[in-house]
VOGU-3710 file (C-alpha; in Angstrom, 3 decimals, decimal comma):
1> xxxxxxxxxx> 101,179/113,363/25,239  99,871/109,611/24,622  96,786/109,085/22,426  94,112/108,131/24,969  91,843/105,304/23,307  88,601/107,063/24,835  86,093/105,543/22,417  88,087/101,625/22,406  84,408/100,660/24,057  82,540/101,914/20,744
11> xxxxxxxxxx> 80,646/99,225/18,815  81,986/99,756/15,060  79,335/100,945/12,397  79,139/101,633/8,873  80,153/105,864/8,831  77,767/107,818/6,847  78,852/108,004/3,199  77,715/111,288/1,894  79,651/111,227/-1,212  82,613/112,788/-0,483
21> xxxxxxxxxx> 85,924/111,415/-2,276  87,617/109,158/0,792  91,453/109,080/1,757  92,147/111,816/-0,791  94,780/113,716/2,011  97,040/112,388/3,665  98,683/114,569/7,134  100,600/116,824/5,282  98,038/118,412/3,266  95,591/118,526/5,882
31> xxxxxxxxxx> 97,750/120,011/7,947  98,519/122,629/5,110  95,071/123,005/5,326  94,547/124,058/8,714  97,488/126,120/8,584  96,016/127,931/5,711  93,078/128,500/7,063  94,569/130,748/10,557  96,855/132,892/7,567  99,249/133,161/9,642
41> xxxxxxxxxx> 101,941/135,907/7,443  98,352/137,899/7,847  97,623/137,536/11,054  100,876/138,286/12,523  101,348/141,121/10,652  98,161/142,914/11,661  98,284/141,877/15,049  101,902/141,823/16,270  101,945/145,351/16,691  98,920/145,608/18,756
51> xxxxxxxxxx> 99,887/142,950/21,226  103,281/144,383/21,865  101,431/147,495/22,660  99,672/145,518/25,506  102,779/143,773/26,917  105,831/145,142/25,139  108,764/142,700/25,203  106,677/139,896/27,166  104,627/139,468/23,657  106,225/135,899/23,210
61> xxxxxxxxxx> 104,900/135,211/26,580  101,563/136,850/25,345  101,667/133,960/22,386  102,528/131,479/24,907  99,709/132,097/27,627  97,261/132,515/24,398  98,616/128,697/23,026  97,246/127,611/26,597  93,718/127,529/25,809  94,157/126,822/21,948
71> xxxxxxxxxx> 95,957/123,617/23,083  93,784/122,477/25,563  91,264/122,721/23,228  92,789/121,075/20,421  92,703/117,445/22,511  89,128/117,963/22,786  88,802/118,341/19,516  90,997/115,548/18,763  89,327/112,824/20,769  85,972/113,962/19,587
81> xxxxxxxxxx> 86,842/113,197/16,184  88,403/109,873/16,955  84,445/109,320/18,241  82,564/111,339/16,050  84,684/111,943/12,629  82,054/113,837/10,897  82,653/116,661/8,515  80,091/118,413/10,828  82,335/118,594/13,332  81,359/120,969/16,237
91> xxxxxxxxxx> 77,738/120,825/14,823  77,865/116,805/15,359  79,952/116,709/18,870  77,850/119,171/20,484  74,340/118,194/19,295  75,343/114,395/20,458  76,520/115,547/23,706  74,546/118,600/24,787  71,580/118,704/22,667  69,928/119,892/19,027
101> xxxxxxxxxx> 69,475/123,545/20,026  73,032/124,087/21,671  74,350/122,049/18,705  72,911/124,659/16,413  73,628/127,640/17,883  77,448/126,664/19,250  77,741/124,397/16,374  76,132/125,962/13,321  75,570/129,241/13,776  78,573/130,918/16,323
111> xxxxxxxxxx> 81,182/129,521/13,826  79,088/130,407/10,486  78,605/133,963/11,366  82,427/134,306/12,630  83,137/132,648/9,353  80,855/135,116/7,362  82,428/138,303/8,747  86,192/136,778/8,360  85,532/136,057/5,049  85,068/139,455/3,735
121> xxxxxxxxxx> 87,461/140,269/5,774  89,811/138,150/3,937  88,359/139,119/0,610  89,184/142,221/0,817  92,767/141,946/2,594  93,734/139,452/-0,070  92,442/142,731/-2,476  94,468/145,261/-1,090  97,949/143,800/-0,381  98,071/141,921/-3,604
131> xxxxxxxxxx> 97,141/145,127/-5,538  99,873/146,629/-3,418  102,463/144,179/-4,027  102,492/145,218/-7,633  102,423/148,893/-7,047  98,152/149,425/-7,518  97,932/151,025/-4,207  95,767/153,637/-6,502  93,050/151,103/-7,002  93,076/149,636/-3,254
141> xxxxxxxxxx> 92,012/153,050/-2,502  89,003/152,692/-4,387  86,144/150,892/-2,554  83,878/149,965/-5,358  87,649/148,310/-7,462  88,331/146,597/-3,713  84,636/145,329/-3,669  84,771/144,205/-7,224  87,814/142,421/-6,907  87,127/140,954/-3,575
151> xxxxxxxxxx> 84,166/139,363/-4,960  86,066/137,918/-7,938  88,118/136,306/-5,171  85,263/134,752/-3,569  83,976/133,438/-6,847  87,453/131,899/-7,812  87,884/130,320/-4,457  84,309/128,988/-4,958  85,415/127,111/-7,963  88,479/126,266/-7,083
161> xxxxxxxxxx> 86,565/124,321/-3,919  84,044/122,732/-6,719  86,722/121,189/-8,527  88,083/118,806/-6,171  89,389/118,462/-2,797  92,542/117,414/-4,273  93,372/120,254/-5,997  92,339/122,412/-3,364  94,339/120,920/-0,831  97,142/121,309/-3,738
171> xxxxxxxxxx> 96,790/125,056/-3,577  96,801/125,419/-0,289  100,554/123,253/0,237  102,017/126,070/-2,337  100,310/129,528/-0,373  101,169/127,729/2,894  105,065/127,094/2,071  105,132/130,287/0,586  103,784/132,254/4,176  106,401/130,029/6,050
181> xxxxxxxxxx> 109,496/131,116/3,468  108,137/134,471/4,335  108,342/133,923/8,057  111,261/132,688/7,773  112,634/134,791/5,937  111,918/137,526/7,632  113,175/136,001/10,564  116,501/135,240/9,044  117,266/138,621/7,985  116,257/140,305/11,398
191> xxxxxxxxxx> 118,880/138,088/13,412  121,196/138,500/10,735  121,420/141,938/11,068  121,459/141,993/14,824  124,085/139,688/14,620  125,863/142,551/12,054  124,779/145,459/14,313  123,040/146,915/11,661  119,189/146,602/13,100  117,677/149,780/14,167
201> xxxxxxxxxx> 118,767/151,648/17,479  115,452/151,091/18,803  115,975/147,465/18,707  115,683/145,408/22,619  118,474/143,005/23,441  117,152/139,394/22,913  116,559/138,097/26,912  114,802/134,611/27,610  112,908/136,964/30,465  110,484/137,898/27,582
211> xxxxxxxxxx> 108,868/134,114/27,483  107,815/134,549/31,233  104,020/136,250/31,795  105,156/137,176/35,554  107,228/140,040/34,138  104,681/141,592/32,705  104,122/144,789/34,790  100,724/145,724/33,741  98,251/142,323/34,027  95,142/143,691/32,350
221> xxxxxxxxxx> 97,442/144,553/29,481  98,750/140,853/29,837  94,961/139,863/29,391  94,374/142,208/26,198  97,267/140,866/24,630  95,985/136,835/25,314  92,802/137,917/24,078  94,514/139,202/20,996  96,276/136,298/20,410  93,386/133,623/21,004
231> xxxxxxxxxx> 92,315/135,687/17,477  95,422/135,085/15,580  95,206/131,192/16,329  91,493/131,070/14,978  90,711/128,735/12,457  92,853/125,635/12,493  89,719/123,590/13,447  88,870/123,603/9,813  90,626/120,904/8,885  88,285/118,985/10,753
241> xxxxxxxxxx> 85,681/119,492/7,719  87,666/117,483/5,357  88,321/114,603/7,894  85,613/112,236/5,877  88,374/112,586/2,876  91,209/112,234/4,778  93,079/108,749/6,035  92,291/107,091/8,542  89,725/109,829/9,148  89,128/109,032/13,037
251> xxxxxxxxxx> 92,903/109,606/13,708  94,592/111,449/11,044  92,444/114,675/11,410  92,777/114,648/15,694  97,165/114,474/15,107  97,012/117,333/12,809  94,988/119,652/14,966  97,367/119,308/17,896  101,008/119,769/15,152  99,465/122,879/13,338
261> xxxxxxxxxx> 98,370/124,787/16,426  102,169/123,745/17,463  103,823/124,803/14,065  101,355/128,334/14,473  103,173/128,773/18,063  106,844/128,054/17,082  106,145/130,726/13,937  104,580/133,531/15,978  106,845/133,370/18,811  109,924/133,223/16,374
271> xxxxxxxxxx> 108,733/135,728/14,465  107,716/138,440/17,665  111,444/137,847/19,229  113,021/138,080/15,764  110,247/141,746/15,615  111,385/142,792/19,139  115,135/142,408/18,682  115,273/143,962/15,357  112,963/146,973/15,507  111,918/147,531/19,672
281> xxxxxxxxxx> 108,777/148,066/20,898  109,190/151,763/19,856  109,436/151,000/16,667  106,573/148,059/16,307  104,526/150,381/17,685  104,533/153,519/15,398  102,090/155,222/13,755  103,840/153,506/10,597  104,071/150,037/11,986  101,384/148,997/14,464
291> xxxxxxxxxx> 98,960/148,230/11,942  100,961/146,110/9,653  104,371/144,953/11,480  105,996/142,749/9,186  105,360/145,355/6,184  107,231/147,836/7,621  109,626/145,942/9,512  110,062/143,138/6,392  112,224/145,489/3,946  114,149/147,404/6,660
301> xxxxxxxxxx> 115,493/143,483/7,842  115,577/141,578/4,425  115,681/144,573/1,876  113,161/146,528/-0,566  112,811/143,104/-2,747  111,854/140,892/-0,148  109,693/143,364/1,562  107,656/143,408/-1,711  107,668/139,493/-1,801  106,541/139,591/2,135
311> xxxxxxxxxx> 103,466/141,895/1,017  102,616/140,038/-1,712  102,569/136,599/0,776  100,244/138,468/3,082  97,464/138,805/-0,011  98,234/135,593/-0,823  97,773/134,558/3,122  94,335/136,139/3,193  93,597/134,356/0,324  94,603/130,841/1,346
321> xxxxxxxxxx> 92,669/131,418/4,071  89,686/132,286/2,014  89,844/129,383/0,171  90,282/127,126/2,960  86,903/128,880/4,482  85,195/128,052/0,635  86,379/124,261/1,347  85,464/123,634/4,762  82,024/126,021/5,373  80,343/123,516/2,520
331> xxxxxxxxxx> 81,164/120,618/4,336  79,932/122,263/7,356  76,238/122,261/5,866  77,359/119,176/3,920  76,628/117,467/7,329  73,815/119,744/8,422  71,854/118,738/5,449  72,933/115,134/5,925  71,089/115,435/9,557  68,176/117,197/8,693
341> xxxxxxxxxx> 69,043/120,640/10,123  68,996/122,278/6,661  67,271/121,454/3,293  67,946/119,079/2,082  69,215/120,267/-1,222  72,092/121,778/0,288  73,478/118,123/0,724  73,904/117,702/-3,000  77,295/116,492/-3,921  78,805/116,674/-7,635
351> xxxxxxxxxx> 78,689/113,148/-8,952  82,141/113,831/-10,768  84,025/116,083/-8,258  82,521/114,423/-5,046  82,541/117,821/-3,446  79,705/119,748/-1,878  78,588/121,745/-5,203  75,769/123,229/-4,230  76,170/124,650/-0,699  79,491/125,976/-1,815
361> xxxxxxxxxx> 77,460/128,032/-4,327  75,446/128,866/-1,519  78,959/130,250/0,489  80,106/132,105/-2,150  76,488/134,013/-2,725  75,985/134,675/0,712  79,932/135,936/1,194  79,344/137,774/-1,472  76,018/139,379/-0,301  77,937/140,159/3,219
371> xxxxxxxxxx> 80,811/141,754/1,889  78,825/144,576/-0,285  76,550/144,698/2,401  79,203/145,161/5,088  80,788/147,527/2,689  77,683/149,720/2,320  76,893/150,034/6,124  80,186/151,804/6,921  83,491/152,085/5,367  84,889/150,517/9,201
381> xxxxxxxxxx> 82,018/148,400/9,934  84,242/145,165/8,646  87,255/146,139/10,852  85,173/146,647/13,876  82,963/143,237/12,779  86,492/141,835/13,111  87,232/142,664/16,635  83,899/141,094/17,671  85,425/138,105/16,245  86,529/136,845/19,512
391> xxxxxxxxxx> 83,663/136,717/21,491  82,218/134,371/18,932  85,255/131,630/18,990  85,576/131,899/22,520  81,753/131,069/22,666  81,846/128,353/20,629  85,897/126,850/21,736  84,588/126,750/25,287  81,127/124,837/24,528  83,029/122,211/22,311
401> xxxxxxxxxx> 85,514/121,504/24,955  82,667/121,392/27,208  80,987/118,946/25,044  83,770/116,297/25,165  84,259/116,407/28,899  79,942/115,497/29,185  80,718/112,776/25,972  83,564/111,159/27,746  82,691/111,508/31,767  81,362/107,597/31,733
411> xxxxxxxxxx> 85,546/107,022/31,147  87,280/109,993/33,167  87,625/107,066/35,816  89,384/104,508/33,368  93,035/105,926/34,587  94,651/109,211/35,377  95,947/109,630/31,757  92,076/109,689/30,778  91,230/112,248/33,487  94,147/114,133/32,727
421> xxxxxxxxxx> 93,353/114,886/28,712  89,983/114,214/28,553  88,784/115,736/31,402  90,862/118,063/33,575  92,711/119,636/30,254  89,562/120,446/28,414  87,923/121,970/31,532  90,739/124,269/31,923  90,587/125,244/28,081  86,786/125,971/28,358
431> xxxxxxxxxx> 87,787/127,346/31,736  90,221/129,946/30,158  88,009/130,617/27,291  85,357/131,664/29,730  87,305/134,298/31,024  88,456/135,139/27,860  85,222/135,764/26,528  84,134/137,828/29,509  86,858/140,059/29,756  86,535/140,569/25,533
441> xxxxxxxxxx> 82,852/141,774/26,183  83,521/143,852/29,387  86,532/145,608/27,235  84,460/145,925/24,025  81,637/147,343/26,120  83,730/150,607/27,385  82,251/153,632/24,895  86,229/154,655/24,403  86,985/150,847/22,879  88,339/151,346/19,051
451> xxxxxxxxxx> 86,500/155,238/19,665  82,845/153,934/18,321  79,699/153,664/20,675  76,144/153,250/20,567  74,466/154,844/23,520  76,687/154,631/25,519  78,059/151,194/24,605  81,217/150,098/22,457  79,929/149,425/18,962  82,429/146,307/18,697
461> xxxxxxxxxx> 79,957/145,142/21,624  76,824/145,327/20,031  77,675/143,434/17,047  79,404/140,626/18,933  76,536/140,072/21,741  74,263/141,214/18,690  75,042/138,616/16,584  74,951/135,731/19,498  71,381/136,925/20,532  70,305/137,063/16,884
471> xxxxxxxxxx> 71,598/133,332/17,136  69,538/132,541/19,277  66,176/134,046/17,938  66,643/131,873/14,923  67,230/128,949/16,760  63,969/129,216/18,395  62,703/130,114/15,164  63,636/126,917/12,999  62,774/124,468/15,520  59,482/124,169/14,072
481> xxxxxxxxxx> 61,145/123,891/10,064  63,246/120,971/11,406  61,360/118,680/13,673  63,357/115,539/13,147  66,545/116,986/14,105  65,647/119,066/16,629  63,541/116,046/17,979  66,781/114,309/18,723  65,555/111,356/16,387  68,607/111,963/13,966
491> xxxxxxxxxx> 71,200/112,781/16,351  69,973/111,523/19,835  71,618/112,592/22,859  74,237/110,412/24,563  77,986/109,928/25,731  80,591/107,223/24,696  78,659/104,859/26,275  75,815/104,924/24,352  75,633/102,954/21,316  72,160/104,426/19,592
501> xxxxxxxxxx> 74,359/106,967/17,247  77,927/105,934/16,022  80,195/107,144/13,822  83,325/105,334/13,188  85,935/105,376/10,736  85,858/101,809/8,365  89,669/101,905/7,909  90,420/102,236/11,718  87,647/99,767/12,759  89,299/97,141/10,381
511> xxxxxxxxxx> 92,633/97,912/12,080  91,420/97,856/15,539  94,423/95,412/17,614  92,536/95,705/20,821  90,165/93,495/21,737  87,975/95,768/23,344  87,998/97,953/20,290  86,502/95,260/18,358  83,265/93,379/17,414  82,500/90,731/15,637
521> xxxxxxxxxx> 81,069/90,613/12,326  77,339/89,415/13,301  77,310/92,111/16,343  78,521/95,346/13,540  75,932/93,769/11,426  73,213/94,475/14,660  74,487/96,842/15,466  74,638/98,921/11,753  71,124/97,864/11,288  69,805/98,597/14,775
531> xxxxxxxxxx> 70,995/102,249/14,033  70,503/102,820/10,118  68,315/105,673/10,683  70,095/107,562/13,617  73,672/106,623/11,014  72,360/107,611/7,838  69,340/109,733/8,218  69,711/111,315/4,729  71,218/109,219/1,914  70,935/110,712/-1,722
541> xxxxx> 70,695/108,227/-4,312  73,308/108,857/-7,213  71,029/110,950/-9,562  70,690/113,476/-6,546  74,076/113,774/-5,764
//
């Protein structure tokens, strides 16, 4: 679909500079990024064999229905940030649109504590399959060497993220190619042996019927498997942090949302019909299998060798992930900072490195803090913190799309092509992850879900509705701490007609070939000056940064 020019109206201003290094990434590297950062060899692995449990062969039609949603919500993200491109991102969009405390809660902390449990999450899967991969399956048994290693991981990825968002984004290209080969490759060798008749007896005849949802007999286990999925697309809206270093930041970042969540479809659909023919439901679904599909399945299709190289890409998948979460979590609190909703402090930027030093010290400490503490608790209690997951990027999905459909209503009535992606699209997105959300927590809240219950109540439950009503407390609780933000003096509320708070990208703005995009030189100069303090609140000098 056509770009929709939904913020051509927008005076141009001077963006915020908040020291990060500008136009460092070009598309393909943040789209590596964003790729990286759903690890998707990972994610498929661990979760294929769940959601053909739910729907059997109609799994590609599972991925499908799930890439609804994701989509949907990808062109609200994408014209947001061709208004808004802030490395705040969701913390920016909905505090301009719906207000400081929903911008907090949806915005800063849904996504942080999501972030927080996936992270030693990924810490410790990166641990285990790449201490597998070279026959140490000893030592992955061992939770204090797991822990140990795991927060070696974190501190690497730390200073990987210090260094430079070049060579991050560097890292992340290699790890990303490398999951794809894997893919691929796995891929390759399952049709090849269909093709040979030398898959497994258990394998299903290939049928297009498996891409169509109204096969599926059973339609709560159609919903299960959706849910499911909406988890294995999580986390390509991190790219979005990195869009104040990227080209043509107002544009760039907005194209690569929509092609990675694309790329994520083409792999996971490939990869579930390239599952299904080779091994069958009965076999995906095995005692053996269901928790880790393309382990199992991997040397059986592409041989003992490969199968080692397809378990060493999954630690390597968790980890790319991991780092992407040490590069774009900073830049999260980066903007935060920058808009008076944290200390100030954490806003600090290396004056060599131009990267977010200090609150990526901060990550790394508090990921590591979570992890042990996670560890300690229960020997499960990461797993099940996992499958609360959901609820929490549901919550926070459906509020952003929500957010651009209030920021853009003054121009739903500019043309049908307008409605269409900025209003009736999103809507159904946030619609869809409504339901989403509410059939996750009536599921999770059955005392049989995953076999753990609190009184009566899933566990998985109370940590997901736990963690958003713990949101909320603080909230309430650090209004008082920041006034000026949560005063709406720093980011006011408003929609795309509004003028009083404007972020746009210099590059574009000097591009700009339609008229009504433009302004001349003495109204940007108003206009910039007019709104210094709403722009710029906080601007370190050079010795602070």
């Amino acid at each position: 679909m056509s770009s929709t020019p939904l913020a051509a109206a927008t005076p141009v201003a001077e963006a915020p500079d908040k020291g990060l290094e500008r136009n460092a990434l070009g598309l393909g590297r943040i789209v590596a990024l964003g790729l990286a950062a759903v690890a998707p060899a990972y994610s498929l692995a661990v979760t294929l064999g769940y959601v053909v449990g739910a729907v059997g062969v109609q799994t590609p039609a599972a991925f499908l229905l799930g890439f609804v949603p994701i989509l949907f919500t990808a062109f609200a993200f994408r014209d947001l940030n061709r208004a808004m491109p802030d490395c705040g991102g969701v913390f920016v969009w909905i505090s301009r649109a719906l207000g400081p405390f929903a911008g907090w809660f949806f915005g800063g902390w849904v996504p942080q504590v999501a972030t927080f449990i996936a992270t030693a999450a990924l810490a410790q899967v990166a641990t285990v399959y790449l201490l597998a991969s070279v026959g140490l399956e000893a030592i992955a048994e061992n939770p204090v060497a797991t822990v140990s290693i795991a927060v070696g991981l974190i501190a690497l990825s730390a200073a990987i993220a210090v260094r430079g968002i070049q060579l991050a984004a560097w890292v992340q290209y290699a790890l990303i190619a490398l999951q794809v080969v894997a893919i691929g490759g796995f891929c390759w060798g399952a049709f090849s042996a269909m093709a040979a008749g030398t898959a497994p007896s258990t394998g299903e005849p290939v049928s297009l019927s498996w891409f169509n949802p109204f096969a599926v007999d059973d339609p709560a286990g159609l919903v299960a498997g959706v849910i499911l999925c909406l988890f294995i697309y999580w986390g390509w809206d991190a790219l979005i942090s990195v869009n104040e270093e990227t080209k043509h930041r107002s544009s760039t970042p907005g194209r690569a949302v929509v092609i990675s969540t694309v790329i994520l479809l083409v792999l996971y659909c490939g990869a579930s019909v390239a599952a299904l023919g080779f091994g069958g439901v009965d076999l995906i679904t095995s005692d053996a299998a269901i928790d880790d599909v393309l382990s199992v399945l991997g040397p059986q299709a592409a041989g003992d060798l490969f199968g080692r190289v397809i378990t060493l890409t999954i630690g390597l998948s968790a980890l790319a992930a991991l780092f992407t979460v040490a590069v774009s979590t900073p830049r999260t609190w980066l903007s935060m900072a920058t808009y008076r909703a944290l200390p100030a402090a954490v806003g600090r930027v290396h004056p060599a490195h131009r990267t977010p030093h200090v609150a990526t010290y901060w990550w790394a400490g508090l990921s590591i803090a979570t992890i042990v503490a996670l560890t300690l608790a229960s020997s499960d209690f990461i797993g099940l913190a996992i499958l609360a997951i959901g609820l929490m990027v549901a919550a926070y999905y459906a509020v952003t799309a929500i957010a651009a459909i209030v920021y853009f209503a003054p121009d739903l009535r500019r043309g049908p092509g307008t409605l269409v992606i900025a209003g009736i699209l999103p809507a159904l997105g946030a619609l869809l992850m409504i339901v989403a959300f509410v059939a996750s927590a009536v599921d999770m809240a059955r005392p049989e879900y995953v076999g753990e219950s609190i009184l009566g109540v899933g566990t998985v439950f109370w940590i997901g509705v736990g963690a958003l009503l713990l949101g909320i407390v603080v909230t309430l609780v650090l209004r008082p701490v920041f006034p000026e933000f949560f005063s709406r003096r720093v980011i006011p509320v408003g929609t795309v007609r509004d003028h009083d708070f404007v972020i746009a990208d210099p590059a574009d703005a000097a591009g700009a070939a339609d008229p009504a995009a433009a302004v001349t030189a003495t109204d940007a100069d108003a206009t910039a000056g007019a709104e210094s303090t709403a722009i710029n609140p906080v601007e370190p000098t050079r010795e602070e940064r």
